[in-house]
Wavefront OBJ file of the C-alpha trace (Angstrom):
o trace
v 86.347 66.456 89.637
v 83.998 66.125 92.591
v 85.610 68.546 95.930
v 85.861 65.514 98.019
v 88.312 64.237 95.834
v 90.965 67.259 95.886
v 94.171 66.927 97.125
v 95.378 67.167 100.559
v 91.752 65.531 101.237
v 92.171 66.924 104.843
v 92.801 70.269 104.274
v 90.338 70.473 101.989
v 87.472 69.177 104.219
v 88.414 72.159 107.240
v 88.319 74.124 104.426
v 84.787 73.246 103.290
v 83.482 73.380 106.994
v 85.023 76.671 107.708
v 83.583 77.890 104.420
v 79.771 77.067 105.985
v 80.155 79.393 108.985
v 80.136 83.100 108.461
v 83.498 84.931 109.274
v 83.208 88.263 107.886
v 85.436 91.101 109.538
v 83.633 91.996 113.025
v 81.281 88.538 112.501
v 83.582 86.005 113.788
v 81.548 84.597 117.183
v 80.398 81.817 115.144
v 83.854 80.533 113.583
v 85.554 81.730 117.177
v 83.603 79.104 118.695
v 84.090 76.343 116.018
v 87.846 76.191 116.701
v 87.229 76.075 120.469
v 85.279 73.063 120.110
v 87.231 71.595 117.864
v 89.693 71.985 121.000
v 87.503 70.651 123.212
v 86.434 67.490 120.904
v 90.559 66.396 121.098
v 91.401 67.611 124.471
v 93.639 69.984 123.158
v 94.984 72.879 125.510
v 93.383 75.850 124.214
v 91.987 79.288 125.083
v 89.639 82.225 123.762
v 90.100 85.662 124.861
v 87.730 88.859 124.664
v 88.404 89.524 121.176
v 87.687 86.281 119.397
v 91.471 85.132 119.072
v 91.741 81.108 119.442
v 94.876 79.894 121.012
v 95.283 75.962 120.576
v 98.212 73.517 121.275
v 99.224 70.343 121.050
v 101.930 68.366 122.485
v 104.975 67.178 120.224
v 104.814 63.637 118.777
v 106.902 60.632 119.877
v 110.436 61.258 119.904
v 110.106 64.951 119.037
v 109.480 66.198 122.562
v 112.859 68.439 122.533
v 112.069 69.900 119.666
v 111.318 73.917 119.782
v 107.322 74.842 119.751
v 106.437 76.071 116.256
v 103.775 78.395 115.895
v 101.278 78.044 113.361
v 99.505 81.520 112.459
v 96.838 83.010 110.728
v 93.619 84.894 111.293
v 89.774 83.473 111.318
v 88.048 86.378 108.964
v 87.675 87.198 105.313
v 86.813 89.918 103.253
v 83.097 89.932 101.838
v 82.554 91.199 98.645
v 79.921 89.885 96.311
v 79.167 90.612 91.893
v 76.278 92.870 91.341
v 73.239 90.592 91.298
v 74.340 87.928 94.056
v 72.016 87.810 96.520
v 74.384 86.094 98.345
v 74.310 86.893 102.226
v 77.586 87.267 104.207
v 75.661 87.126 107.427
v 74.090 83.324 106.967
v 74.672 81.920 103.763
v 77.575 79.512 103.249
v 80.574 80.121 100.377
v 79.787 78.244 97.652
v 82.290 76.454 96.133
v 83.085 75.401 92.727
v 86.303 73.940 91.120
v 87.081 75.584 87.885
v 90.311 73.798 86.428
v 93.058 74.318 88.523
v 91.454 76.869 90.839
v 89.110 76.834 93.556
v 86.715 79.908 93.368
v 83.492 80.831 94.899
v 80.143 81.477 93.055
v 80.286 85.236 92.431
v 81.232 86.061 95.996
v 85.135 86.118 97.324
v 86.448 82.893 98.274
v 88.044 83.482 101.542
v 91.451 81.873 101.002
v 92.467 84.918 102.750
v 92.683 83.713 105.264
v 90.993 80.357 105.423
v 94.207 78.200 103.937
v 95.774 78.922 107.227
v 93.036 78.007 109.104
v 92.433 74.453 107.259
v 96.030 73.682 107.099
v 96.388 74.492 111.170
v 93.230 72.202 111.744
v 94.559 69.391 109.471
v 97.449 68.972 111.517
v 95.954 69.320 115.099
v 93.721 66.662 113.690
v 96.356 64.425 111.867
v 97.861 61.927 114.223
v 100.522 60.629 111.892
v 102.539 63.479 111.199
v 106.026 63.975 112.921
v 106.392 67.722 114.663
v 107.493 69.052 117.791
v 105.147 71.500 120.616
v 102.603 72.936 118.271
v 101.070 75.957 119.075
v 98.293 77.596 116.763
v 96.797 81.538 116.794
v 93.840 82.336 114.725
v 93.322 86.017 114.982
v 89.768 88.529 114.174
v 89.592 91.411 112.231
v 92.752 91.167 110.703
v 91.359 92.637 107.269
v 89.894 95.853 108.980
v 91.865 97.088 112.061
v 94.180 94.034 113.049
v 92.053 94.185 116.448
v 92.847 90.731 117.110
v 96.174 90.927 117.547
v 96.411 94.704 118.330
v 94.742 93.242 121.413
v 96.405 90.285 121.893
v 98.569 89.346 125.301
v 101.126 87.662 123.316
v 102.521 86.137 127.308
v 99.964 84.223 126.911
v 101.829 82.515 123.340
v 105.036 80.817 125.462
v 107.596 82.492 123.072
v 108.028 80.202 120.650
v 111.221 79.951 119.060
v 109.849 80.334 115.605
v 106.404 81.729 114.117
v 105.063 80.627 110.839
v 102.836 82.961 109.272
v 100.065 81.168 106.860
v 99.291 84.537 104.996
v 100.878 85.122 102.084
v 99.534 84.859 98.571
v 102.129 83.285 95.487
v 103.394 79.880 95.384
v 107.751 79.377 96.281
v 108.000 82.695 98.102
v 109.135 82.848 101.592
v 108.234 86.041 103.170
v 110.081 88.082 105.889
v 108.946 91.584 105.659
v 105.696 93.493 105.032
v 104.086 97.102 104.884
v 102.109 98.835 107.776
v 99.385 100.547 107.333
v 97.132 103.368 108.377
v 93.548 104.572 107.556
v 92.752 108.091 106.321
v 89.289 109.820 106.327
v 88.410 113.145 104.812
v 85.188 114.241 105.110
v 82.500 117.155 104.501
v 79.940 118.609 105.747
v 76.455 118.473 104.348
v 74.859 121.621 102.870
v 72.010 120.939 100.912
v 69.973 123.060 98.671
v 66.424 122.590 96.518
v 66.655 120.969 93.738
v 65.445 122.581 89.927
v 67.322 120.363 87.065
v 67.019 117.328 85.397
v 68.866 114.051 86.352
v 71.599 111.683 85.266
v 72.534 108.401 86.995
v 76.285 107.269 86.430
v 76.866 103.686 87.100
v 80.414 101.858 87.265
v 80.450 97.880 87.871
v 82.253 94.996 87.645
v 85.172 96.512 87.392
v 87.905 93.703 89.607
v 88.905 95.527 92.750
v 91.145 93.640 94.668
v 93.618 93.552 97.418
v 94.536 97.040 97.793
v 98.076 95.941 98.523
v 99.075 92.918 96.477
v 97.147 94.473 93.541
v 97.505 98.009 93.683
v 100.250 98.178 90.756
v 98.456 95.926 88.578
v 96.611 99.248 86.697
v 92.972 98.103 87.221
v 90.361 100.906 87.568
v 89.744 102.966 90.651
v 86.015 102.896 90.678
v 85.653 106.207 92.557
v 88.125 107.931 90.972
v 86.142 106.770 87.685
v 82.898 107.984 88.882
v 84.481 111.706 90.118
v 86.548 111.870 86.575
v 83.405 111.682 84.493
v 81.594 113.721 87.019
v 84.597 116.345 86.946
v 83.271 116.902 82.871
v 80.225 118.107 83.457
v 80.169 122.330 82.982
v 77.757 122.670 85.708
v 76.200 119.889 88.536
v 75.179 119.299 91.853
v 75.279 115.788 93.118
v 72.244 114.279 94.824
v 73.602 110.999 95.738
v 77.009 109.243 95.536
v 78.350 106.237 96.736
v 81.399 103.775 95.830
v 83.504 100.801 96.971
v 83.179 97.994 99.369
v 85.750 97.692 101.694
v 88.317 100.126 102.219
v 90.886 97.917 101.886
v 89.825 96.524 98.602
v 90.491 98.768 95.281
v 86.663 100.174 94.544
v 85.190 97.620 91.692
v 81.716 99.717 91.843
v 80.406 103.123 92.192
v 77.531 105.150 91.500
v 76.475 108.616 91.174
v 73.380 110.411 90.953
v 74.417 114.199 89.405
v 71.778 117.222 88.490
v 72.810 118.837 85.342
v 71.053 121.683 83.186
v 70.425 119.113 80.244
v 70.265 115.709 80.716
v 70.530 114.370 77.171
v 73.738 117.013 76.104
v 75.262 115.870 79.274
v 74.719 112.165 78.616
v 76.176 112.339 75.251
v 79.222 114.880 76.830
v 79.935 112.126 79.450
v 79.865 109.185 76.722
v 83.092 110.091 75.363
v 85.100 110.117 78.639
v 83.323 107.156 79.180
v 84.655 105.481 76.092
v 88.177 106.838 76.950
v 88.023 105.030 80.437
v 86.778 101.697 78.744
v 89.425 101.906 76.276
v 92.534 102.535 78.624
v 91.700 99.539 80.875
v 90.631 97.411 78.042
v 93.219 94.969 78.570
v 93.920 95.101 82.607
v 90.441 95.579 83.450
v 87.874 94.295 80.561
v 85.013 93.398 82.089
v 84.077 96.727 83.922
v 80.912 98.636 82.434
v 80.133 101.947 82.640
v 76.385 103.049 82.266
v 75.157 106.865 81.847
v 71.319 107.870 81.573
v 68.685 110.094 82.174
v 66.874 109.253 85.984
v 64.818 110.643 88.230
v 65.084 111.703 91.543
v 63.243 113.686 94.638
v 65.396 114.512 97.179
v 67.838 117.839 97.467
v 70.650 118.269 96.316
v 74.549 118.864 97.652
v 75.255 122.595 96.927
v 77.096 123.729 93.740
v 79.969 124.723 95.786
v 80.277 121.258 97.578
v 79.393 119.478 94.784
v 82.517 120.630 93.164
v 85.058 120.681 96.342
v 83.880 116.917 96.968
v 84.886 116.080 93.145
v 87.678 118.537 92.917
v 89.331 116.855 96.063
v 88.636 113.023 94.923
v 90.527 113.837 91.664
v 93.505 115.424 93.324
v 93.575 113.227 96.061
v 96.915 110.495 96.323
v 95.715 107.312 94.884
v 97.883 103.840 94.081
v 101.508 103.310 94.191
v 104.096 105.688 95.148
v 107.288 104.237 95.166
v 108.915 101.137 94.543
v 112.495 99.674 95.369
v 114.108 95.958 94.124
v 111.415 95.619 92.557
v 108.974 95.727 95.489
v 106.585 98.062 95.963
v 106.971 100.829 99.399
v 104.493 102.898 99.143
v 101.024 103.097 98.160
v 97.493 104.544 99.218
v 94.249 103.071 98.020
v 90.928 105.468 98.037
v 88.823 102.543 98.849
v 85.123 103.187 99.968
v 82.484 106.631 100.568
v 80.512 106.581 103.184
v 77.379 109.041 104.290
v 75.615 109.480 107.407
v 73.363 112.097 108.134
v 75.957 115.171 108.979
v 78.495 114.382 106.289
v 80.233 111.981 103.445
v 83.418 110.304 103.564
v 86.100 109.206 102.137
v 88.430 106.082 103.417
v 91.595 105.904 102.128
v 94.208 102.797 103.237
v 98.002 104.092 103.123
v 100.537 101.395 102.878
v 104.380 101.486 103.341
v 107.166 99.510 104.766
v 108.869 102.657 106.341
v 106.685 104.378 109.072
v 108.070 107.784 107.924
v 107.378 107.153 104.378
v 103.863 106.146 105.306
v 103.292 109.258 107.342
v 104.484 111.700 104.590
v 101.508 109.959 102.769
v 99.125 111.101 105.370
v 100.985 114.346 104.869
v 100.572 114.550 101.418
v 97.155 113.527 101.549
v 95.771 115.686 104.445
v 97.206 118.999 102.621
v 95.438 117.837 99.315
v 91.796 117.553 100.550
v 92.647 120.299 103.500
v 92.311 122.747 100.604
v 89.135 121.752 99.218
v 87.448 122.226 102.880
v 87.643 118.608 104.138
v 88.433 117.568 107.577
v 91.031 114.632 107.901
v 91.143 111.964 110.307
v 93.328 108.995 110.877
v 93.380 105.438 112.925
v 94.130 101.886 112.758
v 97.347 102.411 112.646
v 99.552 99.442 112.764
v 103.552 99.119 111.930
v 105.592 97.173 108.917
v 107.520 94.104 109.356
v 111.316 94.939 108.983
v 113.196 92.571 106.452
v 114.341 90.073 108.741
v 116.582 86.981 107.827
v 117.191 84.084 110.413
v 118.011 80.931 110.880
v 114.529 79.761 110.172
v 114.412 81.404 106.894
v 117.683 78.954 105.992
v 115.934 75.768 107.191
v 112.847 76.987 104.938
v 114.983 77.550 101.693
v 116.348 74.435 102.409
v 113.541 72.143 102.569
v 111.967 73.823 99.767
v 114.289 72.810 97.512
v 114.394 69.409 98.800
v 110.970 69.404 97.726
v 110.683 71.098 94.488
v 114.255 71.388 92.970
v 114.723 74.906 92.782
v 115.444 77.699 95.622
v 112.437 79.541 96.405
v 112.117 83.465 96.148
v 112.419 85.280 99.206
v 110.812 88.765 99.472
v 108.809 91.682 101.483
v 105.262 91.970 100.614
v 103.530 95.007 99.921
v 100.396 93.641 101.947
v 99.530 94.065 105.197
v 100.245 90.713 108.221
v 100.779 90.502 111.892
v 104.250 89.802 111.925
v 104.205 93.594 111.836
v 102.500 93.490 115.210
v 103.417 90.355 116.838
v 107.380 91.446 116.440
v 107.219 94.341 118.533
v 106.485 92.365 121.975
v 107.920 89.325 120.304
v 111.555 89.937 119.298
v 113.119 87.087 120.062
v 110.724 84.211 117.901
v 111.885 83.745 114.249
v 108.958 84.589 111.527
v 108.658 83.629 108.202
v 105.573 84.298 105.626
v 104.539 81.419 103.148
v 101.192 80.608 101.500
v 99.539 79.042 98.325
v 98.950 80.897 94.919
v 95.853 82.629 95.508
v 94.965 85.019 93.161
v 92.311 88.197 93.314
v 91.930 88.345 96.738
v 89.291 90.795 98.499
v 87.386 90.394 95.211
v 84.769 88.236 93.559
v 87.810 87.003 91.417
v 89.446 85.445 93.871
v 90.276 81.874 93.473
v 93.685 79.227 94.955
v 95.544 77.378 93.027
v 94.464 73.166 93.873
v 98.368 72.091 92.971
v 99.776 74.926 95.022
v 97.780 73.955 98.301
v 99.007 70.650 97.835
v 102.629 71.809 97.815
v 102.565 74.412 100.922
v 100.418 71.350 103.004
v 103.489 69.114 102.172
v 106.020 71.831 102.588
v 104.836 72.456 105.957
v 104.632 68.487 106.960
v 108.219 68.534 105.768
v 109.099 71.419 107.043
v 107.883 70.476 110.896
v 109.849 67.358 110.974
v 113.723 70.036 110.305
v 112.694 72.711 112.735
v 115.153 70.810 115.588
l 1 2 3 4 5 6 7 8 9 10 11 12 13 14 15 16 17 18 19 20 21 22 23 24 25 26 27 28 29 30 31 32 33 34 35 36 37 38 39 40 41 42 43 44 45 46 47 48 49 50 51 52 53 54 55 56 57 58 59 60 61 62 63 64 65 66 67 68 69 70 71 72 73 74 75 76 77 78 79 80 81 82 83 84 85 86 87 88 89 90 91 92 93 94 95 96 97 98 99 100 101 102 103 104 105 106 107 108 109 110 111 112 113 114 115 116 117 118 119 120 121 122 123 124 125 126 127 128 129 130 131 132 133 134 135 136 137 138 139 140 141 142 143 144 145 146 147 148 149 150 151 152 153 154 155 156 157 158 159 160 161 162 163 164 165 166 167 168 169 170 171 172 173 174 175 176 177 178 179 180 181 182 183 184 185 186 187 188 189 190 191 192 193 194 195 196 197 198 199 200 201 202 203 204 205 206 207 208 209 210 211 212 213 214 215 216 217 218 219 220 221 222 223 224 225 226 227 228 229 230 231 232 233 234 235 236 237 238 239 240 241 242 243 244 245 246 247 248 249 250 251 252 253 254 255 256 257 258 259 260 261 262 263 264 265 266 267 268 269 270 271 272 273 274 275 276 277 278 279 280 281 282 283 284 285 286 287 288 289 290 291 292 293 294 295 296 297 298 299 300 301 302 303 304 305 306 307 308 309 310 311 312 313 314 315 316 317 318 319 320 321 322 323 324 325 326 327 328 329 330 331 332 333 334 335 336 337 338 339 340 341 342 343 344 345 346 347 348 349 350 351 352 353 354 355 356 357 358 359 360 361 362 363 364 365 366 367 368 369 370 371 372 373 374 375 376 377 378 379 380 381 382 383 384 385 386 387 388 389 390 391 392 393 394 395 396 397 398 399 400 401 402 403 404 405 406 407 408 409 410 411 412 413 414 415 416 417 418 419 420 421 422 423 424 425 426 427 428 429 430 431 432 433 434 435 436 437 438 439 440 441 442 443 444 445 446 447 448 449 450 451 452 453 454 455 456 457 458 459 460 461 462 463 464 465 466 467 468 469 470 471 472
């Protein structure tokens, strides 16, 4: 099947042209300005503030002028994660593409479905004369997948209070979603002390393991990279660590990481290591096969962290709160993903992402976590703080489970997500508009595995056509 044949042919094509433009997290000038013009091209009302955020609206069709505005939302970036060996560039080079079955992946890169589906299906109908709606209004938000700046810095005056506010955002085909978990970043860090190095060297090497989205994912038992690379570290007798990295993004479940460790005997520690190396292999051999673990002898000319570092940095990554904490109905509450290391000259890093509905319980995560690494040494920081989405029901939550099963026969699920969206955000100054979640299946998202389901875009498109024409 050729792409220009896929099914709705108009969502499909924004998505293709939005897929040519760059739009990582913090990158979004380029994809900011598309949407304006595409406002411009249709003298459409529209506006672009300091932060990137597009605003665009368009008047209601014939005989639907006293309808109340609907609007459409979503944000512009994606998360950028590439397979070892893609030389892909997130900066200039285009997604590529490629229909595999019923899917729609990318070529060993993430796919951005997150969030580009909401973009393509807002642009399809700004663009599509023939469908029936009311006042449309449409916000495409930045940096949504790092620090929600878009909206954190969005004056929502500006958005006309809408009666009701569809979010494009969420992830598995027939659920209608009316809550979601806030989040928070957490940083521990040390300070450098390096000493002269006298041993020989090992290199540890974990890839391809499948990451993913640190909050729709986190429960699905696939291997914490870093907490890999510090558990094989952790049985050596006796090291000092000259270089160590791991992760991606920080809120993305570490698929990679990498280690280079001075030991007293390479080739005893090698075959030491091999066997906790075959235990990790084993235990995710059916929830995360394809990850590889590779241990051998190396070089290297630089210093090394101290003994006594070495050990608090691996002593504290071990210890430290990692995954899901607590789960109710079904749905997870509470979770914390170690995500990504970072280095600069004075210290390394750690980035941790803490999830939870409930701002206390997410707190006594911090908590939890701040007293585990406090008493290895580190110093904790947090930010990017932003607040859950209380379960909400409404009247536009009825209309939705109605038309759904108009459509498909069967009453759709309707749930709280474990993953972070603005409705969080937006409800605070917003109170009074009705919100409601709803995507296409899209599966592996914030990893190279991601990929959306052709037949379930189809269905949300033609929900949301339907769904316009009952929001009196």
């Amino acid at each position: 099947m050729d792409y220009k044949d896929l099914q709705p042919k108009e969502v499909f094509h924004w998505f293709k042209e939005i897929s040519n433009i760059p739009r990582e997290s913090g990158n979004e000038k380029e994809i900011s300005d598309f949407l304006v013009d595409f406002a411009k091209k249709r003298n459409l009302e529209y506006w672009q503030d300091d932060f990137l955020n597009v605003y665009i609206k368009k008047e209601a069709s014939k005989g639907f002028e006293n309808y109340p505005e609907v609007l459409l939302q979503g944000h512009m970036d994606m998360v950028c994660v590439k397979e070892n060996g893609s030389d892909h560039d997130f900066s200039k080079d285009p997604i590529e593409l490629v229909i595999d079955g019923e899917w729609l992946r990318a070529n060993k890169t993430t796919l951005g479905a997150d969030d580009g589906i909401a973009v393509a299906y807002a642009l399809a109908i700004l663009d599509d004369e023939k469908i029936s709606h009311g006042p449309i209004s449409v916000l495409i938000t930045t940096g949504e997948e790092t620090s929600m700046v878009g909206v954190n810095n969005l004056d929502t005056k500006k958005l006309n209070d809408p009666k009701y506010l569809l979010n494009i955002d969420s992830e598995e085909e027939g659920i209608l979603t009316i809550g979601c978990a806030g989040g928070m970043d957490i940083k521990y860090s040390f300070e450098k002390e390096y000493e002269k190095a006298d041993g020989e060297f090992i290199s540890i090497e974990l890839k391809n393991f499948q990451g993913g989205h640190s909050g729709m994912e986190i429960d699905k038992f696939k291997l914490n990279a870093i907490k890999g690379l510090v558990r094989i570290i952790d049985g050596l007798d006796s090291y000092r660590i000259g270089k160590i990295t791991g992760g991606v993004k920080r809120n993305a479940i570490p698929s990679e990481a990498f280690a280079i460790v001075e030991v007293d005997d390479a080739k005893k520690a090698i075959k030491n290591l091999e066997i906790i190396k075959d235990e990790i292999i084993h235990e995710y051999k059916n929830s995360d096969p394809k990850g590889e673990i590779n241990i051998k002898e190396c070089e290297f000319d630089g210093e090394v962290l101290t003994r006594d570092l070495s050990e608090k940095i691996v002593n504290a990554t071990m210890i430290v709160a990692d995954g899901p904490v607590k789960k109710y109905a079904g749905n997870l509450v509470t979770s914390s993903n170690l995500g990504l290391i970072e280095e600069d000259d004075k210290k390394i890093s750690f980035v941790i992402l803490a999830r939870s509905e409930l701002t206390s319980a997410k707190r006594f995560r911090r908590d939890v976590i701040k007293k585990q690494v406090e008493m290895f040494g580190a110093k904790v920081e947090t930010s990017n703080e932003y607040p859950g989405w209380e379960r909400e029901d409404s009247e536009l939550l009825e209309i939705m489970k109605n038309v759904w099963e108009k459509l498909n026969g069967e009453k759709p699920e309707v749930l709280t997500t474990h993953g972070g969206l603005e409705c969080g955000l937006l409800k605070q100054d917003m109170n009074q508009t009705q919100m409601v979640s709803f995507g296409p299946e899209i599966e592996g998202a914030h990893s190279p595995e991601e990929r959306v389901n052709i037949k379930s875009t189809e269905n949300n498109y033609k929900f949301l056509i339907e769904l316009l024409k009952e929001l009196k």
